[in-house]
Each structure stands twice: as structure tokens, then as C-alpha cells.
DRENKEKE-609175 format. One record per atom (N, C-alpha, C, O): atom name; z, y, x. Coordinates in steps of 0.2 Angstrom, whole numbers, always signed. Layout:
N
@vexdo=CA; up=Z; north=Y; east=X
...
% end
This chain:
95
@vexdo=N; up=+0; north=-6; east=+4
@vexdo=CA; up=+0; north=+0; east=+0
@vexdo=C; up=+0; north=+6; east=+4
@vexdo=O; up=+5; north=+6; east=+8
@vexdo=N; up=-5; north=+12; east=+5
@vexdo=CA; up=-4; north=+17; east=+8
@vexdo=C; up=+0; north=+23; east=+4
@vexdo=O; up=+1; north=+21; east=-1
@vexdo=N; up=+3; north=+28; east=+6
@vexdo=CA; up=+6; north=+31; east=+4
@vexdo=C; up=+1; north=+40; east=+7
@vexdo=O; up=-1; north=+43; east=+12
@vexdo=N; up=+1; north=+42; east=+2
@vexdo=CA; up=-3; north=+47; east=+2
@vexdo=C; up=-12; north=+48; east=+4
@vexdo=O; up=-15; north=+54; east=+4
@vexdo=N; up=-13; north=+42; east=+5
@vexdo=CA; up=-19; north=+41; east=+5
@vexdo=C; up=-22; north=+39; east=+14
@vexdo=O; up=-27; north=+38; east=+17
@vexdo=N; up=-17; north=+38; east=+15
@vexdo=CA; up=-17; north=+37; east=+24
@vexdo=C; up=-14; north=+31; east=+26
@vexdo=O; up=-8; north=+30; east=+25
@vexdo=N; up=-18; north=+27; east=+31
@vexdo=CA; up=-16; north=+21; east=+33
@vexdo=C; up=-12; north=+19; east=+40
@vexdo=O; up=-16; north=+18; east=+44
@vexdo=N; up=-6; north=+19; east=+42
@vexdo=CA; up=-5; north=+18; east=+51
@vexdo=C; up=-5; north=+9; east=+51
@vexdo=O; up=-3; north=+4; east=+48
@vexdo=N; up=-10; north=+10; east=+55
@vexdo=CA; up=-13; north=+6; east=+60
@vexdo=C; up=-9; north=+4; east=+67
@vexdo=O; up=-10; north=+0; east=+71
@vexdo=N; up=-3; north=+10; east=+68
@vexdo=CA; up=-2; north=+9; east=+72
@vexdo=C; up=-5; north=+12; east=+79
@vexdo=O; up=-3; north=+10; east=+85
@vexdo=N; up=-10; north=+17; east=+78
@vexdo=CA; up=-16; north=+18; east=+82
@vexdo=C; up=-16; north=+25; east=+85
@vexdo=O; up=-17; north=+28; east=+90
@vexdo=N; up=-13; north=+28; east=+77
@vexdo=CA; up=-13; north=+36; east=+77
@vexdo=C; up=-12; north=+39; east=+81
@vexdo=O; up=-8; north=+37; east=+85
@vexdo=N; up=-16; north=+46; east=+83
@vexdo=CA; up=-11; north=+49; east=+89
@vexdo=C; up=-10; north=+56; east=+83
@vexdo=O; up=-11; north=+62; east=+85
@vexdo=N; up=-7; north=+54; east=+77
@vexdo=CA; up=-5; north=+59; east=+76
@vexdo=C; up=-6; north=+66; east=+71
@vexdo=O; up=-3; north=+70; east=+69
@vexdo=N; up=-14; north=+64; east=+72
@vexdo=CA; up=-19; north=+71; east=+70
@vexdo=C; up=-21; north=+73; east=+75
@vexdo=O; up=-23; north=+78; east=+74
@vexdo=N; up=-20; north=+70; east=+81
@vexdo=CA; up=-24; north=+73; east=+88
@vexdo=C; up=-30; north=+71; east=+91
@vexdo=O; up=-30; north=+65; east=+89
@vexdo=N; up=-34; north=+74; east=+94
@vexdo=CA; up=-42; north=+68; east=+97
@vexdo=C; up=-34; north=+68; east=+103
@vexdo=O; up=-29; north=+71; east=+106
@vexdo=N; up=-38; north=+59; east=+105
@vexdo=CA; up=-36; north=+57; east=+110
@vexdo=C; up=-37; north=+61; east=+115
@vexdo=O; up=-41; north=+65; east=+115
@vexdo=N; up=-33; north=+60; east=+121
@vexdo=CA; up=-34; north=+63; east=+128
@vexdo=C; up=-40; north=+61; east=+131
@vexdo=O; up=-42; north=+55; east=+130
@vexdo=N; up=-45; north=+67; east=+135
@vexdo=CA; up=-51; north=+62; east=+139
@vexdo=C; up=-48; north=+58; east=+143
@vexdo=O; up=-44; north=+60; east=+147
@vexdo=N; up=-52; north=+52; east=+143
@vexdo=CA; up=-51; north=+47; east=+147
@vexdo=C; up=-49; north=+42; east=+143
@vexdo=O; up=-52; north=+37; east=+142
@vexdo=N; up=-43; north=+44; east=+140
@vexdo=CA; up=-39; north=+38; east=+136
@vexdo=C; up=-44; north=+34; east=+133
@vexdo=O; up=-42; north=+28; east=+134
@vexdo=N; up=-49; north=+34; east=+129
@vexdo=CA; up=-50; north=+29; east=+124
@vexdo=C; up=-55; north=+22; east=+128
@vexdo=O; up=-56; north=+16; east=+127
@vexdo=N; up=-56; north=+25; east=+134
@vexdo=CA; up=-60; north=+21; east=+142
@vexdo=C; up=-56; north=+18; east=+146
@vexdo=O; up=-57; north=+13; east=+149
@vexdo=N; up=-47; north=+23; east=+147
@vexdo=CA; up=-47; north=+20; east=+152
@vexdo=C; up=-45; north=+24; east=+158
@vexdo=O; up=-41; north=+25; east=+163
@vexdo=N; up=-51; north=+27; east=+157
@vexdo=CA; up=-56; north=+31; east=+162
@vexdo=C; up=-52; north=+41; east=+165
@vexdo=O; up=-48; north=+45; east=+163
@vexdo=N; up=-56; north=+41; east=+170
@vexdo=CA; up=-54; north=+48; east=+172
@vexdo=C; up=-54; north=+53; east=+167
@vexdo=O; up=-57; north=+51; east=+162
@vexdo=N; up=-50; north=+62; east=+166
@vexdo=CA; up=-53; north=+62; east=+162
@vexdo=C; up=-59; north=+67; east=+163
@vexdo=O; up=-62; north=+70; east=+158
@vexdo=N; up=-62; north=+67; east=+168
@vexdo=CA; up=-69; north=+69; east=+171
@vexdo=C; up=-74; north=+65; east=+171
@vexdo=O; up=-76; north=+61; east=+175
@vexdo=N; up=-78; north=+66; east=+164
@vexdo=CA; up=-84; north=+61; east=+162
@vexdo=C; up=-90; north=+59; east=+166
@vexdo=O; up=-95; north=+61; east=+167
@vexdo=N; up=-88; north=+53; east=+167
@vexdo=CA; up=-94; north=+51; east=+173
@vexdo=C; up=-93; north=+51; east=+179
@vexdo=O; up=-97; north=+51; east=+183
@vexdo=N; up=-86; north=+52; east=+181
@vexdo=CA; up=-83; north=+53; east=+186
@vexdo=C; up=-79; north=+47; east=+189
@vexdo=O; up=-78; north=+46; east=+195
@vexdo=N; up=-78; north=+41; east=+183
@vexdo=CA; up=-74; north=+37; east=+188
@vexdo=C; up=-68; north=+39; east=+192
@vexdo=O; up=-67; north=+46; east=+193
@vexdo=N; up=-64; north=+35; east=+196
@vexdo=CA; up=-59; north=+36; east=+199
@vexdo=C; up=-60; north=+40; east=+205
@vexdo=O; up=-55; north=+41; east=+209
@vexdo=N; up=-66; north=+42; east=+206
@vexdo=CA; up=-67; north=+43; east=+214
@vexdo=C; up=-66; north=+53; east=+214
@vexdo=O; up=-65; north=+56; east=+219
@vexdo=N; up=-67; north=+56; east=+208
@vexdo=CA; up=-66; north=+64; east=+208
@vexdo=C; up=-72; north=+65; east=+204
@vexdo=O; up=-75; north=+61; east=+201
@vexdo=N; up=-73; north=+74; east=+205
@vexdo=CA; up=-77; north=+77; east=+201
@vexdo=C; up=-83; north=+79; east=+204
@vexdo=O; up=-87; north=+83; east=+203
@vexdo=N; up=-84; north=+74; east=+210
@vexdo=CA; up=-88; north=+77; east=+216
@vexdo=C; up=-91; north=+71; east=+217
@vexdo=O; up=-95; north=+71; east=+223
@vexdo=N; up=-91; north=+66; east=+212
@vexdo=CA; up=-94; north=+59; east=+212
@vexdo=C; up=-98; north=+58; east=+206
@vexdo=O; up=-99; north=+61; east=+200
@vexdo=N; up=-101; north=+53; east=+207
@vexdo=CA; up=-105; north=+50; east=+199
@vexdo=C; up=-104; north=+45; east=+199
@vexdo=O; up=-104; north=+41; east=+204
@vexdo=N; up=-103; north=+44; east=+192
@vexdo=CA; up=-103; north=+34; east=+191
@vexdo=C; up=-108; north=+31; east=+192
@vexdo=O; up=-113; north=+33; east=+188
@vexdo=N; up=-110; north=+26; east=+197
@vexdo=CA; up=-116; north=+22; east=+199
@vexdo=C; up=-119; north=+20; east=+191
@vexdo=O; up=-124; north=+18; east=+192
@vexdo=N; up=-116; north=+19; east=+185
@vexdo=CA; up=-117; north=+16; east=+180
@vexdo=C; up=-123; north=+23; east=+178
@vexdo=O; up=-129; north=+22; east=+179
@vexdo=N; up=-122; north=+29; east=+177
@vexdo=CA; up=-128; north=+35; east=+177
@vexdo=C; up=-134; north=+35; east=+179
@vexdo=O; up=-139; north=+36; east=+176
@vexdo=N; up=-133; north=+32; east=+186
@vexdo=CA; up=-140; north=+31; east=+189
@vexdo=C; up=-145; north=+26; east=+186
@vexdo=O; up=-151; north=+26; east=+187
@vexdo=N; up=-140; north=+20; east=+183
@vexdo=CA; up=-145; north=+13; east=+180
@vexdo=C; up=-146; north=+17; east=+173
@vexdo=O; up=-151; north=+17; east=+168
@vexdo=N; up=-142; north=+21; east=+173
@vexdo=CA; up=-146; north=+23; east=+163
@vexdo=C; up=-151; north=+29; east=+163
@vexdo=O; up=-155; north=+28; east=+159
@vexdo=N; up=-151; north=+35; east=+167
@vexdo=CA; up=-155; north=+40; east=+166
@vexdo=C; up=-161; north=+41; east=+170
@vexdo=O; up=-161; north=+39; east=+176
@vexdo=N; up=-166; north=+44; east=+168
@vexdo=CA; up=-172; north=+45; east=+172
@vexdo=C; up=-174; north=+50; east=+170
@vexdo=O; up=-171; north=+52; east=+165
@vexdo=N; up=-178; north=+53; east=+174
@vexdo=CA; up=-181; north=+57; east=+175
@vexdo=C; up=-184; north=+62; east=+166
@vexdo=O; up=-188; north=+59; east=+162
@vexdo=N; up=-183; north=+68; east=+165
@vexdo=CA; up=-185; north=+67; east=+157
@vexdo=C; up=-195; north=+70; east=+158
@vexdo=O; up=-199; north=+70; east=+154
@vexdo=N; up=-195; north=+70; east=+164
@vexdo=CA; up=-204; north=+73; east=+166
@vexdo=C; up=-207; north=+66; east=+163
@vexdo=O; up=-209; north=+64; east=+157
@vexdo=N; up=-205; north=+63; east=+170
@vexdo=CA; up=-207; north=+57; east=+174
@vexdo=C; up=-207; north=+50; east=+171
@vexdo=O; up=-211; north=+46; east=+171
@vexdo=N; up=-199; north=+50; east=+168
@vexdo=CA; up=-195; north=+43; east=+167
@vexdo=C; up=-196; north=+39; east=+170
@vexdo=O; up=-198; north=+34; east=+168
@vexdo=N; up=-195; north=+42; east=+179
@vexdo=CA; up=-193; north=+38; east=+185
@vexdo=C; up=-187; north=+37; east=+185
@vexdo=O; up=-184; north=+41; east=+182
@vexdo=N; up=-184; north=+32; east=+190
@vexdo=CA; up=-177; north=+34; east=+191
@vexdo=C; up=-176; north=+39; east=+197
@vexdo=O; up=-180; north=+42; east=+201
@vexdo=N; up=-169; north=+41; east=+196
@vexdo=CA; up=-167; north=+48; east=+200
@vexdo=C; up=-164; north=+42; east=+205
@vexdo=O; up=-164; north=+36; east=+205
@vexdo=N; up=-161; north=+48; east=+209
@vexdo=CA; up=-155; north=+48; east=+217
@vexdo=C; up=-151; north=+53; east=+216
@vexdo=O; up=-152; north=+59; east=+214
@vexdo=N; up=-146; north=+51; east=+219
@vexdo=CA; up=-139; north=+55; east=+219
@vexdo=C; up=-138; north=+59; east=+225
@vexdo=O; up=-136; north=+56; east=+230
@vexdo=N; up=-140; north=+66; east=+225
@vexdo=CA; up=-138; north=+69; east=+231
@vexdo=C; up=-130; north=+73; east=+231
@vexdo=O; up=-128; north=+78; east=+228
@vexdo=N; up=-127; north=+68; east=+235
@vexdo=CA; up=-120; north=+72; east=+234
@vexdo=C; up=-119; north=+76; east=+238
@vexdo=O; up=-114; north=+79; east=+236
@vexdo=N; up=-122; north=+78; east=+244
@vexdo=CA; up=-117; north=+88; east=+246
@vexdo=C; up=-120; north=+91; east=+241
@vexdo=O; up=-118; north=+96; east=+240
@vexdo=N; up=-127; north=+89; east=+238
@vexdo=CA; up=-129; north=+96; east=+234
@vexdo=C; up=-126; north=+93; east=+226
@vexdo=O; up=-128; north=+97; east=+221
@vexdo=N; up=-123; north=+89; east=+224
@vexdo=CA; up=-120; north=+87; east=+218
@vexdo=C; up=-128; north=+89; east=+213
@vexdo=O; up=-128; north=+93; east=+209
@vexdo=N; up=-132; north=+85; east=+214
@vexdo=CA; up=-138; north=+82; east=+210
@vexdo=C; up=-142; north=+78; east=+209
@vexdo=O; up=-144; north=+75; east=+214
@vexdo=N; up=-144; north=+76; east=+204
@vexdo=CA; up=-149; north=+70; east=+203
@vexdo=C; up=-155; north=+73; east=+202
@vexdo=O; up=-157; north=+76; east=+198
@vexdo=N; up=-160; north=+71; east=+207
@vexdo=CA; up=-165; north=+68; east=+211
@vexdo=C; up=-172; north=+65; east=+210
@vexdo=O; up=-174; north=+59; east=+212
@vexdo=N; up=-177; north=+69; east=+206
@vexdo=CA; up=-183; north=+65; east=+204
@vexdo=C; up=-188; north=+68; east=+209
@vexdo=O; up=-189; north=+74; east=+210
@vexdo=N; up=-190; north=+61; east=+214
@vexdo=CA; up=-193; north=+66; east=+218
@vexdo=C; up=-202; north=+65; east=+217
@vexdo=O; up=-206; north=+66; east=+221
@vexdo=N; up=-203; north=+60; east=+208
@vexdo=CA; up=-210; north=+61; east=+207
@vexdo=C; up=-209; north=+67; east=+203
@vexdo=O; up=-215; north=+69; east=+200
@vexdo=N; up=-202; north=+71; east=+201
@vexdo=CA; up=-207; north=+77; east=+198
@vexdo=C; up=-205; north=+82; east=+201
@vexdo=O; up=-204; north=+87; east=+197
@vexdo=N; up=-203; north=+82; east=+209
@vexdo=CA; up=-200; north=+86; east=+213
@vexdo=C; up=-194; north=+94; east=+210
@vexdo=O; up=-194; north=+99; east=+212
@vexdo=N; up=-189; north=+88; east=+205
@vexdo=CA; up=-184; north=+90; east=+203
@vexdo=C; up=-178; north=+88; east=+205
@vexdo=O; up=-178; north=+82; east=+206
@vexdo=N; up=-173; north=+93; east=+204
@vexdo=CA; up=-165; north=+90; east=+207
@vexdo=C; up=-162; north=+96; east=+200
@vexdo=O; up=-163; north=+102; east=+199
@vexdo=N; up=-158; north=+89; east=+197
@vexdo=CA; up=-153; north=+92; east=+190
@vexdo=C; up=-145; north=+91; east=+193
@vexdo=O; up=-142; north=+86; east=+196
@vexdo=N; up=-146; north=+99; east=+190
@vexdo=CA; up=-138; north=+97; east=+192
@vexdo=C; up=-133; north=+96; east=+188
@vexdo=O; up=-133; north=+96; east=+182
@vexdo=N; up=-126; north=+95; east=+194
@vexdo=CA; up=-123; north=+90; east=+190
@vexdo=C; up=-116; north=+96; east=+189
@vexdo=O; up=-112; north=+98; east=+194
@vexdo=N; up=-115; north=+98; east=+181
@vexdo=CA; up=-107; north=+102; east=+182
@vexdo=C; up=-104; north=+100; east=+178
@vexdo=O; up=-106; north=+97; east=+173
@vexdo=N; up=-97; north=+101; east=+180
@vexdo=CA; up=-91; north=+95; east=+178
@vexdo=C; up=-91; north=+88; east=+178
@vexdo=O; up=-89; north=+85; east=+174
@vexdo=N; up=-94; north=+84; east=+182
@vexdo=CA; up=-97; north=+78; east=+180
@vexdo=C; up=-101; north=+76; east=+174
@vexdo=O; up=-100; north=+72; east=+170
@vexdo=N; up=-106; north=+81; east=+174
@vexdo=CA; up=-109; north=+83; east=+169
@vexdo=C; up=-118; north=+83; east=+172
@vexdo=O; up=-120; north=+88; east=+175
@vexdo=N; up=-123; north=+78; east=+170
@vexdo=CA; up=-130; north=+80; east=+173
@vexdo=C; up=-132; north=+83; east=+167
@vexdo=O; up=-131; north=+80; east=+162
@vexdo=N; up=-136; north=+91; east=+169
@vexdo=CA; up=-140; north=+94; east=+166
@vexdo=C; up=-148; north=+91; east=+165
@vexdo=O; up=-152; north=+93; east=+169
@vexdo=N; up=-149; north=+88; east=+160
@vexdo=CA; up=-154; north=+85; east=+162
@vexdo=C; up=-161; north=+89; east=+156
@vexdo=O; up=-165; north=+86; east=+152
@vexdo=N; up=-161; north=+95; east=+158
@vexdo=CA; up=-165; north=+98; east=+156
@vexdo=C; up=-171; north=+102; east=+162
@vexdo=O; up=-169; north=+104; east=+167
@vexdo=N; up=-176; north=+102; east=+160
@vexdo=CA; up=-182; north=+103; east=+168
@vexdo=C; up=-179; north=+113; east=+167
@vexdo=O; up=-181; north=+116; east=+172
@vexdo=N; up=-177; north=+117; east=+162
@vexdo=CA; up=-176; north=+124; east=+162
@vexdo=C; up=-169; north=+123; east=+168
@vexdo=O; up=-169; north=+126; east=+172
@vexdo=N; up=-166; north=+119; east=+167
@vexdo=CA; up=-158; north=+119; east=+172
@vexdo=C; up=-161; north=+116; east=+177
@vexdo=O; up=-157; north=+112; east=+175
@vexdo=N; up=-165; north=+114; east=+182
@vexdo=CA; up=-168; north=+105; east=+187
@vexdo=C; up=-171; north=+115; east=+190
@vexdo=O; up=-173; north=+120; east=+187
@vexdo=N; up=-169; north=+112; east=+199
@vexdo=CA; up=-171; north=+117; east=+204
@vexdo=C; up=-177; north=+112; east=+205
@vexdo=O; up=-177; north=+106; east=+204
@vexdo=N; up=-184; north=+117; east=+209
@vexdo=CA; up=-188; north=+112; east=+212
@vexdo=C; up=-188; north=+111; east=+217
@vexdo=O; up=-185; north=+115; east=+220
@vexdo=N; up=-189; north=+106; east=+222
@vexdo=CA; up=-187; north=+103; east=+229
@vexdo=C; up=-193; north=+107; east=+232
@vexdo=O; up=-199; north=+108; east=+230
@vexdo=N; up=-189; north=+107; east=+240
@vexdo=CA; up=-193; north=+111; east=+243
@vexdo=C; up=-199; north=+106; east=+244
@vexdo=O; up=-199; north=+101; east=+242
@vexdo=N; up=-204; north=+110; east=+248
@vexdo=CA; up=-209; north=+106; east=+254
@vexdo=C; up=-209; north=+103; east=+258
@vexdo=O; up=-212; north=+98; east=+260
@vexdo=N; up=-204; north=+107; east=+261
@vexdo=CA; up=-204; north=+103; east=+269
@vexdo=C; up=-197; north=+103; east=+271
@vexdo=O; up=-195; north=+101; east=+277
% end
């Protein structure tokens, strides 16, 4: 029987969204795994491509971006966060 129209499961936090991280596990820095804000989850690289190209990227970590070098863009990445728009994506030098 509920009582007001609401069930505890036991589960509730209450009326709050969960803390980030909590419902993963996980860091609360998306995409960051345990390693910081200055990392990417290897699992990112198996899932996202390129939006030109839909090649796979590469992770350039001193410059914190991902890496199409068939459509000679680099998206960057904030908060552990890939911008994966070509108006946000620098173009890679020449040489």
C-alpha cells in the first residue's frame, strides 16, 4: 500500500538527483575514470568517431583532444567533456 502516492524502494535519495558518479560508481568527472580530469576513458575512443569522417580519433593528452587526422581536426575536450562539433574542432597544422 503506498501512502500518498509514493513508493520507498528503499532507493530514494530523498528528492535529490544522485551525486555524479554515484549511479556508475564512477568519478564524478564524466569520462574521466579514476585517473583525473586530464584523462579520457579508453572506453570513448571505442565509441566516438569522427562526425566529418566517421573515422576513429586519437587522444592527444598535453593538448587534451581528440584527434581526426582524416579530417585534419582536433575536438576538444572540457571537463572531461569531448566537443564534438567541427564549429568547436581546431584544424591541425601542416607541418
Amino acid at each position: 500500500m503506498t501512502h500518498g502516492g509514493s513508493i520507498d524502494d528503499g532507493n530514494s535519495t530523498g528528492g535529490r538527483a544522485p551525486e555524479a558518479g554515484a549511479l556508475d560508481g564512477g568519478s564524478a568527472v564524466p569520462g574521466t575514470g579514476a585517473a583525473g580530469p586530464s584523462e579520457v576513458d579508453p572506453r570513448i575512443l571505442e565509441i566516438l568517431v569522427c562526425p566529418m569522417t566517421k573515422t576513429r580519433l586519437s587522444y592527444d593528452r598535453q593538448r587534451g583532444e581528440l584527434v581526426s587526422r582524416a579530417a585534419g581536426l582536433a575536438y576538444p575536450i572540457r571537463d572531461g567533456v569531448p566537443l564534438m562539433t567541427v564549429e568547436a574542432a581546431r584544424q591541425l597544422g601542416g607541418g
